[in-house]
GULUMTOR-767020 format. One record per residue: y, x, z of N, C-alpha, C in turn. Coordinates in Angstrom, 3 decimals, always signed. Layout:
BEGIN
R_Y_X_Z_Y_X_Z_Y_X_Z
...
This chain:
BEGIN
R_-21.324_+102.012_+110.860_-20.923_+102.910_+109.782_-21.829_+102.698_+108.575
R_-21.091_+102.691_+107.571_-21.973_+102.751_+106.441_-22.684_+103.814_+105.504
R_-24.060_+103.933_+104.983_-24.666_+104.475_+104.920_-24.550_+105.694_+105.845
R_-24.684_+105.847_+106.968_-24.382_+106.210_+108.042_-25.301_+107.892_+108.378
R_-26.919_+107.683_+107.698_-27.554_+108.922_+107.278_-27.381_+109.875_+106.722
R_-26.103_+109.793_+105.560_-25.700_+110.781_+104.523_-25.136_+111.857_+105.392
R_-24.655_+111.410_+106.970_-23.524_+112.014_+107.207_-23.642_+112.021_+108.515
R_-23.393_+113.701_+109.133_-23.379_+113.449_+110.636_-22.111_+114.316_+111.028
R_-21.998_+113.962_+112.388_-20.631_+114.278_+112.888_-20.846_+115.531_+113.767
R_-20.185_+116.507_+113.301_-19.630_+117.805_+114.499_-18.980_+118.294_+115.195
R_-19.169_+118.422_+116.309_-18.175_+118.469_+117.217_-17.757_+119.648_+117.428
R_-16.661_+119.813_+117.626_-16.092_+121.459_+117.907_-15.748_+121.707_+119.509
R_-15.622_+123.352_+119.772_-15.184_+122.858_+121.347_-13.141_+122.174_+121.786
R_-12.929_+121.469_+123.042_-11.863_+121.814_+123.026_-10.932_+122.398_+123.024
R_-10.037_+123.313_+122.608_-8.643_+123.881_+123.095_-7.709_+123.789_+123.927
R_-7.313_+124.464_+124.311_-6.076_+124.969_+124.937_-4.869_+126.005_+124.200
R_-3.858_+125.272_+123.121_-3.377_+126.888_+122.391_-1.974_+125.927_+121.876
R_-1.313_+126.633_+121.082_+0.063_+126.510_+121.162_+0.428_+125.820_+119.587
R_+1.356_+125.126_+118.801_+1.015_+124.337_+117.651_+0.750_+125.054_+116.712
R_+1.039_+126.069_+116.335_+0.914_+126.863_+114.940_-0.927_+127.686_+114.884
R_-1.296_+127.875_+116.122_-2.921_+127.963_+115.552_-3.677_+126.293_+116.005
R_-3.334_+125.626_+117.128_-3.816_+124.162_+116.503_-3.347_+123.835_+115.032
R_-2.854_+123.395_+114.483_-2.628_+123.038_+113.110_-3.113_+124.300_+112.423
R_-2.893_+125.435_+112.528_-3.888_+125.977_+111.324_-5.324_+126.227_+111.536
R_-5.310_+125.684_+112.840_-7.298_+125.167_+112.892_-7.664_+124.021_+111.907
R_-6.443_+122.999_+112.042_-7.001_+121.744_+111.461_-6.638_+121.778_+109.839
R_-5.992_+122.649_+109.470_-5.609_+123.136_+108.130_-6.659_+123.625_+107.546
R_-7.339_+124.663_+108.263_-8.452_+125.380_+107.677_-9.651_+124.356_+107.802
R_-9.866_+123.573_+109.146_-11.181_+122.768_+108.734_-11.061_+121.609_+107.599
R_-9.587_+121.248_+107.080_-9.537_+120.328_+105.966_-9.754_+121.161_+104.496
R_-9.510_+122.366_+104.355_-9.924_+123.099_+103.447_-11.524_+123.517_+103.740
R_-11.883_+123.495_+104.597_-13.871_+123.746_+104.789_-14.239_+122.595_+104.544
R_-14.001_+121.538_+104.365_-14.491_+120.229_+103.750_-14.499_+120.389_+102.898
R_-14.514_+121.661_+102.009_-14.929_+121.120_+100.414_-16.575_+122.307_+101.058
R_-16.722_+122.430_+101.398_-17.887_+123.396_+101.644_-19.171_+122.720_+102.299
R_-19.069_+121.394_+103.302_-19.962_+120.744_+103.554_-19.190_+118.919_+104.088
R_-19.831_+118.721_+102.392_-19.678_+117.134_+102.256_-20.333_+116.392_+103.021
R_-21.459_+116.730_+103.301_-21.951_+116.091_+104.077_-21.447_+115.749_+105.731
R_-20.677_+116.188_+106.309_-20.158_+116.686_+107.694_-18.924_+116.109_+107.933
R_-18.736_+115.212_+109.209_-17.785_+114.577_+109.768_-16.838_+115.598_+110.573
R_-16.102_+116.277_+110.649_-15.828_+116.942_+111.748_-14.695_+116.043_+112.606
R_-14.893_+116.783_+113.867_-13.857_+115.743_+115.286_-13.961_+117.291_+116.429
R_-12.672_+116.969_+116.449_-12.257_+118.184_+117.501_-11.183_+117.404_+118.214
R_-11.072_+117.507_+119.824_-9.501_+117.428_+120.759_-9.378_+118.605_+121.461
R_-8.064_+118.263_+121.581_-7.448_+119.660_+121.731_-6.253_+119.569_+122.869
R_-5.301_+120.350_+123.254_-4.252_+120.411_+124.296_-3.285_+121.222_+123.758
R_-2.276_+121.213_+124.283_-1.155_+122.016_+124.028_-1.039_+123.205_+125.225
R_-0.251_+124.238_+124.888_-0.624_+125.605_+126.055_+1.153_+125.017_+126.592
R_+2.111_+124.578_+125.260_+3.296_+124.326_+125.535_+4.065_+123.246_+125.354
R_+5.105_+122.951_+125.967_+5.247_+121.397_+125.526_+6.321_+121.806_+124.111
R_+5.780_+120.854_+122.655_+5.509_+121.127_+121.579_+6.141_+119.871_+120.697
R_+6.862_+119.891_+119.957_+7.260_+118.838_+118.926_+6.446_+118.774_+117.728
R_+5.748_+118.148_+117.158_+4.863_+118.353_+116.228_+5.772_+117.177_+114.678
R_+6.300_+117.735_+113.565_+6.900_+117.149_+112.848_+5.729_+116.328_+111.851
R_+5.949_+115.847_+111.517_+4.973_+114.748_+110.226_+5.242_+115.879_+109.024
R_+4.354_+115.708_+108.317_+4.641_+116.697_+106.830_+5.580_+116.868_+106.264
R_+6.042_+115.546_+106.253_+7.264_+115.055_+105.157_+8.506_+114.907_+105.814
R_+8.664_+115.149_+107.282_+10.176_+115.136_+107.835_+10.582_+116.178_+107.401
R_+11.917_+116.174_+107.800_+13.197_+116.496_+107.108_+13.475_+117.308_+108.571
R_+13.422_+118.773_+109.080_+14.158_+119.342_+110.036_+15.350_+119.898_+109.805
R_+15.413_+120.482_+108.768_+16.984_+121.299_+108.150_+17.979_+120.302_+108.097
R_+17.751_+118.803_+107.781_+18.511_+117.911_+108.076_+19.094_+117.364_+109.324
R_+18.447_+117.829_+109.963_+18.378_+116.822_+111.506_+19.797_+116.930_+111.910
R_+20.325_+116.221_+112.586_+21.668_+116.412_+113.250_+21.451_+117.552_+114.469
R_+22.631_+117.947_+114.867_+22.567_+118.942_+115.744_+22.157_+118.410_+116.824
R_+22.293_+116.857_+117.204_+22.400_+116.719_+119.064_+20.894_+116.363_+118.926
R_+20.157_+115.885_+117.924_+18.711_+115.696_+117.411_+18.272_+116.693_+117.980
R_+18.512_+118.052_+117.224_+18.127_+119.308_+117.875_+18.214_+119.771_+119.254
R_+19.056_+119.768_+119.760_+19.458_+120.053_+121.167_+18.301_+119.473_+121.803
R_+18.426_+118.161_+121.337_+17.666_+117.241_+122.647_+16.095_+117.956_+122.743
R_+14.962_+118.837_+121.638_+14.761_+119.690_+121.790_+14.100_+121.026_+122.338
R_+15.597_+121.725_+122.753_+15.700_+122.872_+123.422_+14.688_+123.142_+123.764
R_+13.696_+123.962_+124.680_+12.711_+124.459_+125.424_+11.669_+124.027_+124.622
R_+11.435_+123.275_+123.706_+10.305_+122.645_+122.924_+9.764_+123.730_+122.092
R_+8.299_+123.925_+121.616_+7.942_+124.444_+120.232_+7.994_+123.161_+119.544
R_+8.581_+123.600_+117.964_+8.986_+122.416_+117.130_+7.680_+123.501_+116.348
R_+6.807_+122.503_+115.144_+5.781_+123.042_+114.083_+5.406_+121.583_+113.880
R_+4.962_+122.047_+112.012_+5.025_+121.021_+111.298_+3.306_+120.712_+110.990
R_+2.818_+119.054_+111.205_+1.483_+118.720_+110.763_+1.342_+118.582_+109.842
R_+0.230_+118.946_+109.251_-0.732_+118.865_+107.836_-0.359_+117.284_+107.591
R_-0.585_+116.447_+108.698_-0.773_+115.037_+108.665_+1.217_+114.386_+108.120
R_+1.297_+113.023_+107.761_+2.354_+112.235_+107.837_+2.600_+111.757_+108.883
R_+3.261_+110.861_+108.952_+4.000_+109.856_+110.264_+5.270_+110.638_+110.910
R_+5.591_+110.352_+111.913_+6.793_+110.722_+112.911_+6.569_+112.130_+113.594
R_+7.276_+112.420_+114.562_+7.177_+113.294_+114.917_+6.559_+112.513_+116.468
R_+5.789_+113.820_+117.067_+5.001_+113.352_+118.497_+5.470_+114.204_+119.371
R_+5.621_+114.012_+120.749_+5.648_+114.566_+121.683_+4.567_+115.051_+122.208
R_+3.750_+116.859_+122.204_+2.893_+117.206_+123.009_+3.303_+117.400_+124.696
R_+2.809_+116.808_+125.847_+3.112_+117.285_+126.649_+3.196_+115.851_+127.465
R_+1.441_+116.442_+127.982_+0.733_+115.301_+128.984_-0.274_+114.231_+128.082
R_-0.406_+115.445_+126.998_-0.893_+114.041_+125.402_-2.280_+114.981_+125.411
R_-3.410_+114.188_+125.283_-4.348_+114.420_+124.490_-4.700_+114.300_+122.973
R_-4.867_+115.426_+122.147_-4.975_+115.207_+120.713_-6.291_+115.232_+119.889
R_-6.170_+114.330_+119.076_-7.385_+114.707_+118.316_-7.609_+114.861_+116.937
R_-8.295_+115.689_+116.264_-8.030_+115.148_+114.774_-9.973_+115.612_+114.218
R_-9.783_+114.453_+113.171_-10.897_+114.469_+112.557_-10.998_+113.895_+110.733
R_-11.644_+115.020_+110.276_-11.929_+115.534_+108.570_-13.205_+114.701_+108.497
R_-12.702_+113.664_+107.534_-14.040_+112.941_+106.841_-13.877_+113.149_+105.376
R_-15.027_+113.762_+105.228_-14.885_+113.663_+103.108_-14.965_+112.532_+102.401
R_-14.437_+113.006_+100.981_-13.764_+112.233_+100.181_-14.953_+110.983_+100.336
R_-16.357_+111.019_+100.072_-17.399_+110.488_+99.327_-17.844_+109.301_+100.538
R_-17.465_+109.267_+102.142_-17.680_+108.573_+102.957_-16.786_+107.614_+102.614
R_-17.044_+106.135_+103.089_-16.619_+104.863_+103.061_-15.112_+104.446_+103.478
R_-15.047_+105.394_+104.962_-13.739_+105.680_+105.872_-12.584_+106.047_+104.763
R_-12.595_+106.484_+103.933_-11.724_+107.422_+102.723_-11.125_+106.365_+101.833
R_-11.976_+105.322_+101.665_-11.601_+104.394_+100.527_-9.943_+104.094_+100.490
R_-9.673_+103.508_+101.957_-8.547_+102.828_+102.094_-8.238_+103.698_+103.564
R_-6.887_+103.495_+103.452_-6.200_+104.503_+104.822_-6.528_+103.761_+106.127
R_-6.853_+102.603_+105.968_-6.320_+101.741_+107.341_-7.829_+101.861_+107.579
R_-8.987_+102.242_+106.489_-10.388_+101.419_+107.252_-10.875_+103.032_+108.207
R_-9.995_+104.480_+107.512_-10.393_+105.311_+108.447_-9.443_+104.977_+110.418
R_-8.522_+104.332_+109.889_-7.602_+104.033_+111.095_-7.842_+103.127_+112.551
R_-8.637_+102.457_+111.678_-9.626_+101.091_+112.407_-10.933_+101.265_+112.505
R_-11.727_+102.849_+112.290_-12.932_+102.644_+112.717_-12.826_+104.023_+114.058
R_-11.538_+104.479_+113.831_-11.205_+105.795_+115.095_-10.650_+105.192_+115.763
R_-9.584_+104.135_+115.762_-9.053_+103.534_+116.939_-9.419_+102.523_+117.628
R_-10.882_+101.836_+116.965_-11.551_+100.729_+117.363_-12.358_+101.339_+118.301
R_-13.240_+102.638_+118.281_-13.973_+103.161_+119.030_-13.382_+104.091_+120.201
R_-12.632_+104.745_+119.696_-11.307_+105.555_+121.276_-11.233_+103.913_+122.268
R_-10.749_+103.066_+121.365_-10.017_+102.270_+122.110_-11.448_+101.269_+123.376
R_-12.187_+101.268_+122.444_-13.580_+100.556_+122.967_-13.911_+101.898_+124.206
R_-13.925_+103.003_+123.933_-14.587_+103.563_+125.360_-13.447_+104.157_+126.203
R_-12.105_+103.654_+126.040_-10.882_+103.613_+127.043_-11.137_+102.582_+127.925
R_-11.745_+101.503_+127.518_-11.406_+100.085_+128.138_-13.119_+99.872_+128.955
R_-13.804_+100.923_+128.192_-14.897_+101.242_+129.024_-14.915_+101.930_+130.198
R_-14.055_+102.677_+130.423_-13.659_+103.557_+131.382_-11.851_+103.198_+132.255
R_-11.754_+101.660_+131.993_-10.688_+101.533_+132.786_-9.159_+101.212_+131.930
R_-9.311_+101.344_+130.628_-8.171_+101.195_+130.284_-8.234_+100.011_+128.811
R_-8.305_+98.806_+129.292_-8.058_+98.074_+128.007_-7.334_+97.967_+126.947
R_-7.571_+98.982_+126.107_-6.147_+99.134_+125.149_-7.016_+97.742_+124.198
R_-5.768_+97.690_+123.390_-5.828_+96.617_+122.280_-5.173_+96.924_+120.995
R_-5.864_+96.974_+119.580_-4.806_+97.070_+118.275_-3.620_+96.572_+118.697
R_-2.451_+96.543_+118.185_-1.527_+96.450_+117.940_-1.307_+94.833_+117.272
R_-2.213_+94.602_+116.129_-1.904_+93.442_+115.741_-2.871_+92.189_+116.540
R_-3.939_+93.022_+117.182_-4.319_+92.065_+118.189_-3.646_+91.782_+119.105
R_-3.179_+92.401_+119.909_-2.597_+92.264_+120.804_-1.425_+91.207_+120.775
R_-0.477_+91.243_+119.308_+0.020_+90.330_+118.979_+0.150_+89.103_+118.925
R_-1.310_+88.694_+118.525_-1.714_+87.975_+117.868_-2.304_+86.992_+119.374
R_-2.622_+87.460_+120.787_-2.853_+87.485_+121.988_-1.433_+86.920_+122.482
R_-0.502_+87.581_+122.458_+0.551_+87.346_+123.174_+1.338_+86.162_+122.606
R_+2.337_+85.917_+123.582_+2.890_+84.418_+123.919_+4.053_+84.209_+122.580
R_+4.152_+83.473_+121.723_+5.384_+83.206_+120.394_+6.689_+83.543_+120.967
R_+6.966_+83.399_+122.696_+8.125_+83.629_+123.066_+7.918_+85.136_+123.607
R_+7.208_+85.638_+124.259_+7.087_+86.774_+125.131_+6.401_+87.740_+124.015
R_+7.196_+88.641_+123.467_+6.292_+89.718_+122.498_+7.208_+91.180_+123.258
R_+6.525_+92.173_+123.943_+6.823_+92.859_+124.521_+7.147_+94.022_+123.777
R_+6.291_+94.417_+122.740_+6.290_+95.449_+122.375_+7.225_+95.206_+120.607
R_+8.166_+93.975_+121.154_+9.145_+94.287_+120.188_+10.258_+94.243_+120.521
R_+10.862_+95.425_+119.712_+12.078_+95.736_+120.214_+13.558_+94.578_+119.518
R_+13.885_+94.754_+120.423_+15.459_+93.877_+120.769_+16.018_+93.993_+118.991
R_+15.984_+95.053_+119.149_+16.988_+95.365_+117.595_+16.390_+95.016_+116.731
R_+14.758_+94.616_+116.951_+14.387_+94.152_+115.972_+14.335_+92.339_+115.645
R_+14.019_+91.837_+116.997_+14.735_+90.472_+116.773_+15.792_+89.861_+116.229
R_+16.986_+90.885_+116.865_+17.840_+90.522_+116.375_+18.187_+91.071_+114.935
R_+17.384_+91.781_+114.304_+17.687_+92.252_+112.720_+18.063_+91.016_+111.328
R_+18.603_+90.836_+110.816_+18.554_+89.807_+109.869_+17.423_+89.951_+108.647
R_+17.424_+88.677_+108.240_+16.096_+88.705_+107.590_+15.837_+89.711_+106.509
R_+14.937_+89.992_+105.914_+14.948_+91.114_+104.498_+15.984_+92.290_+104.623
R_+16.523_+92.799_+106.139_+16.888_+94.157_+106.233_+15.875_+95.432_+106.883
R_+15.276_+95.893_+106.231_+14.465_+97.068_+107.214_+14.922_+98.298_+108.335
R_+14.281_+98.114_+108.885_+14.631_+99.111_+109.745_+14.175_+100.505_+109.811
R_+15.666_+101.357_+110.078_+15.179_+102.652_+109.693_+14.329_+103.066_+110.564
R_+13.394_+103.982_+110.305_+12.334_+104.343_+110.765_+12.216_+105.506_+111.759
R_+11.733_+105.139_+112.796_+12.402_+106.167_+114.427_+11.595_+107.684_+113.811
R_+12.343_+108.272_+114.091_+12.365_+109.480_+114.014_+10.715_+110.075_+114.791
R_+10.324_+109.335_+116.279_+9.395_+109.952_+116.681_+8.323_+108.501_+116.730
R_+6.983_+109.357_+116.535_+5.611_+108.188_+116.102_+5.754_+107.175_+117.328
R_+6.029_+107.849_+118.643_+5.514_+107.088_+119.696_+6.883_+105.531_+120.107
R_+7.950_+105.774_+119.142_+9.229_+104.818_+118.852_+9.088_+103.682_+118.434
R_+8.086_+104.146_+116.908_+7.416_+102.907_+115.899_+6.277_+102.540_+116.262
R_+6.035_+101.664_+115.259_+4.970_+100.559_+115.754_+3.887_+100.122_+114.198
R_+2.664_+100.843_+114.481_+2.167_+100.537_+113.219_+0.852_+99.285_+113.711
R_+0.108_+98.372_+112.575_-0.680_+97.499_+113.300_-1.784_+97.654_+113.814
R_-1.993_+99.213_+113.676_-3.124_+99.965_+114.269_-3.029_+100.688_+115.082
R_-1.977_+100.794_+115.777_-1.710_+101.622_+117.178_-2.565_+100.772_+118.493
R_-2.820_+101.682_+119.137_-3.548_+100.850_+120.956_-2.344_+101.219_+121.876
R_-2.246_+99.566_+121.447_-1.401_+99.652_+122.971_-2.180_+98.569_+124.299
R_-1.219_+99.362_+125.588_-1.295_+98.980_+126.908_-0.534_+98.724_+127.583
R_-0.482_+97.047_+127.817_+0.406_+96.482_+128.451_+1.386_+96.288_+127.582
R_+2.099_+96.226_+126.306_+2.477_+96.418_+125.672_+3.684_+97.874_+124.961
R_+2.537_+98.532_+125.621_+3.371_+100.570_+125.456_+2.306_+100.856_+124.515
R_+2.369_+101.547_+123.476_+1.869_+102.472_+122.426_+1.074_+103.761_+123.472
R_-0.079_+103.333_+123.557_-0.672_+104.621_+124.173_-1.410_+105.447_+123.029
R_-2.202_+104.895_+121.593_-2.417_+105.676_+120.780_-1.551_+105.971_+119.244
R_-1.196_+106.652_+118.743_-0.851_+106.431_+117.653_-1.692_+107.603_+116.635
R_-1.808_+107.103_+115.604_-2.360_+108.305_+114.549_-1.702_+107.949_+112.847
R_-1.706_+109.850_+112.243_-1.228_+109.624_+111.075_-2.183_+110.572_+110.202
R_-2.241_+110.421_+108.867_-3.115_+110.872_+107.643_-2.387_+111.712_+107.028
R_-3.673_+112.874_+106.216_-2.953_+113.356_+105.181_-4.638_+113.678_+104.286
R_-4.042_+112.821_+103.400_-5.297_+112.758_+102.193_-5.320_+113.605_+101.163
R_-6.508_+114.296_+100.810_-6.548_+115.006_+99.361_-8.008_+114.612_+98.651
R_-7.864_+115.757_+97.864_-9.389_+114.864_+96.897_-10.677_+114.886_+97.147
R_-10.632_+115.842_+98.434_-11.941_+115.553_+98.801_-12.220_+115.378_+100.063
R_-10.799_+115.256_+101.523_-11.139_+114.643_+102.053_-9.707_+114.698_+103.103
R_-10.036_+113.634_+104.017_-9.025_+113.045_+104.912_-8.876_+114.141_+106.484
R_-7.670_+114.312_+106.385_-7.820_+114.882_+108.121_-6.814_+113.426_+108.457
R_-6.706_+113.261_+109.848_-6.399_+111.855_+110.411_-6.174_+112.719_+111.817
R_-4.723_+112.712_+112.293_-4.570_+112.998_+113.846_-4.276_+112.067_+114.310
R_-4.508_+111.854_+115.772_-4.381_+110.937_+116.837_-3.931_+111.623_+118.171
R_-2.875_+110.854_+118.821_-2.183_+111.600_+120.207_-2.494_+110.627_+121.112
R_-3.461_+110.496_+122.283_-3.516_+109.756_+123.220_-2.723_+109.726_+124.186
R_-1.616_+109.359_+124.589_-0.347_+109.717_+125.811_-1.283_+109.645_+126.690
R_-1.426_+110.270_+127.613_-2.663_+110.504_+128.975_-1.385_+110.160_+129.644
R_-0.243_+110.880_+129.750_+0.513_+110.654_+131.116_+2.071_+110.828_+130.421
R_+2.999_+110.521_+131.075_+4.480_+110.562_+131.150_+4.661_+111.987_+130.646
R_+5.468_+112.854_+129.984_+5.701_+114.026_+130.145_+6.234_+114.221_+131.713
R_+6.916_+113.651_+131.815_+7.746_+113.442_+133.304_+9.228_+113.677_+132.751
R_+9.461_+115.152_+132.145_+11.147_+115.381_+131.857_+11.106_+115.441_+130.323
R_+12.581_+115.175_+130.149_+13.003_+115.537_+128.872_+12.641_+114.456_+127.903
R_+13.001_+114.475_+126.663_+13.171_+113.309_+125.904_+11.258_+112.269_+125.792
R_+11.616_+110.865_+125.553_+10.479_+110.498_+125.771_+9.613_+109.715_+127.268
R_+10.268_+111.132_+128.208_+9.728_+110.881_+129.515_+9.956_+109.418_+129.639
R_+10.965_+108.682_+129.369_+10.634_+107.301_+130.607_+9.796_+106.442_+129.953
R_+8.979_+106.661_+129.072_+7.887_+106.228_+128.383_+6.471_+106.304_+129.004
R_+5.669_+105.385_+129.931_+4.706_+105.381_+130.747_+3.747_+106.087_+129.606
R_+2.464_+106.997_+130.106_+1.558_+107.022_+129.691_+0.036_+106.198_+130.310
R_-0.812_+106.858_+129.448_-2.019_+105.679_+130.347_-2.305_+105.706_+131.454
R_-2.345_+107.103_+132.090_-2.921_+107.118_+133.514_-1.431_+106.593_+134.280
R_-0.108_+107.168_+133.830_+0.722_+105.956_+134.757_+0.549_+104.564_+134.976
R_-0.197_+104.042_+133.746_-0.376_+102.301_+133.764_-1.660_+102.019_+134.632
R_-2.705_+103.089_+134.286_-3.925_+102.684_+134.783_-4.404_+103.665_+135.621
R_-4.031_+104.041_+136.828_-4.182_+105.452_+138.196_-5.407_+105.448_+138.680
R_-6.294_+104.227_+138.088_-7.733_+104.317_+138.579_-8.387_+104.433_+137.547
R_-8.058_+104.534_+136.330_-9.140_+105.222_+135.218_-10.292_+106.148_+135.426
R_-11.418_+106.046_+134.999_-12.221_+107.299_+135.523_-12.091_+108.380_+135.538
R_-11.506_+108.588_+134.484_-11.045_+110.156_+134.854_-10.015_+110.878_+134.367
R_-9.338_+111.253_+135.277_-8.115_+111.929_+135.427_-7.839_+112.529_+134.552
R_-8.583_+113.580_+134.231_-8.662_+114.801_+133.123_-8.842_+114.755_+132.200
R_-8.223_+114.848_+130.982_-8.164_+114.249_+129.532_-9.332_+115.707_+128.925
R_-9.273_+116.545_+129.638_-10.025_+117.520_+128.989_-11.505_+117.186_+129.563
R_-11.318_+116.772_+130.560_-12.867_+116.608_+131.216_-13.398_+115.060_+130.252
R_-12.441_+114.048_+130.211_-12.975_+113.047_+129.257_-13.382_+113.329_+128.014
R_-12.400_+114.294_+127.327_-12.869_+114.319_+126.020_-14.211_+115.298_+126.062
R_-14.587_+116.028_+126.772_-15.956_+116.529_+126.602_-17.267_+116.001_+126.437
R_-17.228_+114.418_+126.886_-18.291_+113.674_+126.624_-18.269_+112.773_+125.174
R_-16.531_+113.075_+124.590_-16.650_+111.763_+123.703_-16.950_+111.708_+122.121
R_-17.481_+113.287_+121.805_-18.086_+112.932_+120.400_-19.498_+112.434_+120.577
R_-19.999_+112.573_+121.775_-21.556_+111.975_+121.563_-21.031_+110.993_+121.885
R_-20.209_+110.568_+122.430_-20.258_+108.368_+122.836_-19.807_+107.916_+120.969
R_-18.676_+109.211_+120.553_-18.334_+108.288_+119.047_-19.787_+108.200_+118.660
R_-20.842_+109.126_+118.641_-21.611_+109.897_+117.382_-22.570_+108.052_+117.694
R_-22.798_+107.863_+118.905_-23.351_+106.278_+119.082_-22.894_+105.020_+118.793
R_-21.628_+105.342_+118.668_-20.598_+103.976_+118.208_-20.853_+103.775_+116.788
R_-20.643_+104.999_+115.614_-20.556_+105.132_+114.426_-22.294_+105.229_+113.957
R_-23.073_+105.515_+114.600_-24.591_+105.741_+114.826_-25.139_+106.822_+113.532
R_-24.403_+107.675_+113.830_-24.666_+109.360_+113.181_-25.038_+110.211_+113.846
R_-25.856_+111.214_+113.992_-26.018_+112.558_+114.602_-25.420_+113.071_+114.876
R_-25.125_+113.756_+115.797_-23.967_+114.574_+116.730_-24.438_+115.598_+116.599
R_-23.781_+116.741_+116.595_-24.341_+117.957_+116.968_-22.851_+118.819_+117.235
R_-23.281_+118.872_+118.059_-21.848_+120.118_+118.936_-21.894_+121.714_+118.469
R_-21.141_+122.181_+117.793_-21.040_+123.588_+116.948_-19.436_+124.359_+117.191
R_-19.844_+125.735_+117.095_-18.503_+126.119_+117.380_-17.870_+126.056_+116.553
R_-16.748_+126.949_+116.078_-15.699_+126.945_+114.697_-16.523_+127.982_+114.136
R_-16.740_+127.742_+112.383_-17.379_+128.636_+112.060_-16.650_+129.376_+111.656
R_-17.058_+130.866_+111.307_-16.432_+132.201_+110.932_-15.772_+131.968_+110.067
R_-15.901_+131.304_+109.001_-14.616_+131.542_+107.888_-13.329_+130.886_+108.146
R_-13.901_+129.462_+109.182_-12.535_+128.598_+109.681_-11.745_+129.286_+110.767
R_-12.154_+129.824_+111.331_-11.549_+130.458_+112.579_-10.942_+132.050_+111.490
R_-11.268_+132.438_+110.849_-10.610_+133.559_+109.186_-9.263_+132.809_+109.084
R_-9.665_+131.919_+108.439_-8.589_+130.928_+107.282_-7.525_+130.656_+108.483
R_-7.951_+129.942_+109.529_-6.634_+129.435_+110.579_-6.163_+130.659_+110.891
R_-6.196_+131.368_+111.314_-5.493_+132.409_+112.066_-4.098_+132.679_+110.600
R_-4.946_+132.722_+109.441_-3.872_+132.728_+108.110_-2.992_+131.920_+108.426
R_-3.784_+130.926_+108.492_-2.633_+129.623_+108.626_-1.636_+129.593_+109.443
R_-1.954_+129.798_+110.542_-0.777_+129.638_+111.979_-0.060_+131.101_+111.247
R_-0.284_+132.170_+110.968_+0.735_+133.283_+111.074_+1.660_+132.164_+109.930
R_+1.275_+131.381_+108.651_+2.522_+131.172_+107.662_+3.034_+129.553_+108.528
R_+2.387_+129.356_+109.758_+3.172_+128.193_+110.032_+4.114_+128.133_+111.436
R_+4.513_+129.567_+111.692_+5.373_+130.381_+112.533_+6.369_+131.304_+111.682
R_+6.105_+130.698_+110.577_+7.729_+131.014_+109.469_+8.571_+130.069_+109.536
R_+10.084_+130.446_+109.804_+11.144_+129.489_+109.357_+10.916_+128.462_+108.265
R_+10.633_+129.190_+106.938_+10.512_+128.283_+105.955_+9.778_+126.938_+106.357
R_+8.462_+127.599_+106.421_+7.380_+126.733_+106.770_+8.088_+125.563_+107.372
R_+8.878_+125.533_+108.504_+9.209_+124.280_+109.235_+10.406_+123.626_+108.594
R_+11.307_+124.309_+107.683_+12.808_+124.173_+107.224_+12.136_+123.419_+105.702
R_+10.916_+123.351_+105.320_+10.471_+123.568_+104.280_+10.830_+122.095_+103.310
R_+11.383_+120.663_+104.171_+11.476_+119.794_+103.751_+12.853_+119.429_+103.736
């Protein structure tokens, strides 16, 4: 990390809670970044329910009806962050606020490649070799490319393809994949003084309902060290705080953020709020 002293990283505890106070936790700690520049924050978290989490900028009032259906039993709530929509449920999440004035900020991809280089480095430390996306590529055989899809071979040249509706569908060159399955994906939402950046680790299959026949990691890898995505993530801001070689210090949510979110989740359990695009 560069100039790496200016700036140390805090860890929050994990959660267990439902999308509208996760996201207005991570709402309010991207608004407490204007209060201490100096400070990395990194929090993971869980879902209490299985949860559709929309990208900022999707479009729900649009959606087709059988879109919806498919659905049903889900909490649908919308992220601070861009990208697709994610499936909570069997996913470990994480998100982390770096200010404007750190290095990570410059360009989108160099905060993308210094969080998924290090997740991915102590996955493969613990059993699960993930690989970038464009490495992995770049690895695999000119004839055998797994993690591309059919429709896209066969696409004709200079036509794009519309863009899947859910993150874990598409394919960006910074995703970790395994075996050639998307086990991490993450998306941004930048302002002027600083970046929040979420990341969904698929730990496991949901098992039912849309998505499910999509392996997660511990389906690929059943001997990973450890089972428990909550018990892993408890050790892993001090392994980042050594990777990135910043000070760690583990702190709870402070009083005004844990104020501000609770605001937040009540206006992000409004219709509007989710209809809002």
């Amino acid at each position: 990390m560069t100039e790496s002293g200016a700036f140390s990283l805090a860890v929050l505890p994990t959660i267990d809670a439902d999308g509208p106070t996760q996201m207005g936790l991570d709402l309010a700690l991207l608004d407490h970044a204007h209060d201490e520049p100096g400070t990395i924050w990194w929090r993971t978290y869980t879902w209490s329910r299985p949860t559709l989490s929309l990208g900022y900028f999707q479009a729900w009032h649009d959606a087709p009806e059988a879109v919806r259906d498919l659905w049903k039993g889900y909490d649908v709530v919308r992220r601070p962050s861009g990208g697709g929509a994610i499936v909570h449920h069997g996913d470990l999440t994480y998100a982390i606020v770096v200010p404007s004035s750190h290095p990570w900020c410059g360009q989108a991809r160099s905060l993308y490649q210094a969080v998924h280089d290090a997740v991915g480095a102590l996955l493969g430390e613990d059993g699960a070799e993930v690989r970038r996306r464009q490495l992995s590529q770049r690895q695999a055989s000119a004839v055998s490319k797994p993690d591309l899809p059919v429709s896209d071979s066969l696409r004709a040249p200079g036509v794009k393809a519309p863009t899947p509706f859910l993150c874990f569908e598409d394919g960006d060159a910074d995703d970790l994949v395994l075996d050639g399955v998307k086990i991490v994906g993450g998306a941004q939402r930048r302002r002027s003084w600083a970046t929040v950046q979420h990341g969904s680790i698929r730990w496991r299959s949901p098992g039912t309902g849309p998505g499910a026949a999509q392996p997660g990691m511990i389906d690929l890898r059943p001997n990973f060290r450890e089972n428990s995505p909550v018990v892993w993530a408890s050790g892993l801001g001090e392994r980042l705080g050594k990777m990135w070689n910043v000070p760690v210090r583990s702190v709870p949510f402070p009083a005004e953020v844990m104020l501000a979110a609770h605001g937040w989740s009540q206006r992000l359990r409004e219709p509007e709020w989710l209809e809002k695009r």
